[in-house]
N, C-alpha and C positions, 0 to 999 in steps of 0.2 A: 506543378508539383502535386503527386496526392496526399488530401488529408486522410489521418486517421485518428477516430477519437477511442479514448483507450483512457481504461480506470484504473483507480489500483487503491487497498486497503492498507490503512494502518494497524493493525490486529494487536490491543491493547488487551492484555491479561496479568493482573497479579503486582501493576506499576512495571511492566517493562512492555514495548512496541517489538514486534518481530519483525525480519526484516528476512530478506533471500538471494542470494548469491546466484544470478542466471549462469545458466552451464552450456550455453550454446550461440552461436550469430556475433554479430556484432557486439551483442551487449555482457558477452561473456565474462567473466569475471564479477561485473557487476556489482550492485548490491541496488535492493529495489525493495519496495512495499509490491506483493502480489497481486497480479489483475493481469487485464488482459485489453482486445477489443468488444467495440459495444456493436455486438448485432443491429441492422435493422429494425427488429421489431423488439427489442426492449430498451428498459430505460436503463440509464446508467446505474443506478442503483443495484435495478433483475441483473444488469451483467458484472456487477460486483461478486454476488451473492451465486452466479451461473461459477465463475472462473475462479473465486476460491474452493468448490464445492471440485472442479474438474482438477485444478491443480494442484491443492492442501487435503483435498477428500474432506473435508469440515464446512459443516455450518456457522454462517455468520450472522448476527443480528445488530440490531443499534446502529444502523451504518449512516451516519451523518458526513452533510458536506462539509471539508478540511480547507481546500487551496485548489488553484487552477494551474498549471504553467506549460508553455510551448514548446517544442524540440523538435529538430530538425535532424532524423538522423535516414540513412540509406536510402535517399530523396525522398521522404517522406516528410510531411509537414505534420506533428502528431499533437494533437489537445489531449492534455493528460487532465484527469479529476482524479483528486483524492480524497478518498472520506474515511475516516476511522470509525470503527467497527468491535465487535467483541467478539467472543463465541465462549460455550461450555467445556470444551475441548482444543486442544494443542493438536496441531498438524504432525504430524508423520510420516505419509509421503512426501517421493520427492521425485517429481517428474520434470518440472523446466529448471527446477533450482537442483543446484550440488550441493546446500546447506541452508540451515536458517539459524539464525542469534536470535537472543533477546536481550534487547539493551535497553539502555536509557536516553534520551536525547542528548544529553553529555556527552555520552560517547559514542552517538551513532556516527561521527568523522572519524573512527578508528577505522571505519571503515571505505569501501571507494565506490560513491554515488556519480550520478551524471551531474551535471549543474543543475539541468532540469530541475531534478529531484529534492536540490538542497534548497530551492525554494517552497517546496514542500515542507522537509522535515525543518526548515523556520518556522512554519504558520502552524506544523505539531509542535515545538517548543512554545508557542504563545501560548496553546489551549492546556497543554499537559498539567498543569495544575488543576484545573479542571477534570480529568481525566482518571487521576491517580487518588485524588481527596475523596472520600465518604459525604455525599450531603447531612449539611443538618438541619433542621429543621429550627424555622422564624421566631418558632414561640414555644 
């Protein structure tokens, strides 16, 4: 079976996570955090930041690591990473996706993820308070 290791962002703006509806393959229908595969010569991270930039046309900053989980689809044996991310700007292209939401972790099973995925956006419900609250400061 081939591996393939493949990133994908949580893109957190405003207290809500965006999310993308794949428009093609297998995964059609979908609903996914955006990314992609990870070249050869970069790190997971460069190809977070390469594959939201080709697919969302946006810059991403802050892209910390989230969760790991395994999938097996189209004999593919796939290592997915997740990291959550920010940016200055809202996506509006739309090239591998048919649409994007922003939701909340509440409701992001309105929508229809892989299984993969839902251990993902678990370990985004653990940190999301974190995510959405203003620091304050100790003293």
């Amino acid at each position: 079976m081939n591996k393939l290791n493949v990133v994908c962002g949580a893109l957190v703006i405003d207290g809500k996570v965006m999310i993308a509806q794949r428009n093609y393959g297998s995964s059609k229908g979908f609903f996914e955090f955006p990314g992609g595969k990870v070249e050869k010569s970069e790190t997971k991270e460069e190809a977070l930041i390469r594959e939201w930039k080709e697919e969302c046309d946006i810059d991403i900053y802050n892209v910390q690591y989230l969760a790991s989980s395994v999938d097996y689809q189209d004999g593919y044996e796939i290592h997915l990473t997740c990291f959550t991310c920010t940016s200055n700007e809202k996506p509006t292209k739309l090239s591998v996706h048919s649409e994007y939401i922003w939701t909340t972790p509440n409701h992001i099973y309105d929508y229809n993820f892989f299984k993969s995925d839902k251990m993902l956006v678990e370990a985004l419900k653990g940190v999301w308070p974190c995510l959405t609250k203003p620091m304050k400061p100790k003293y």
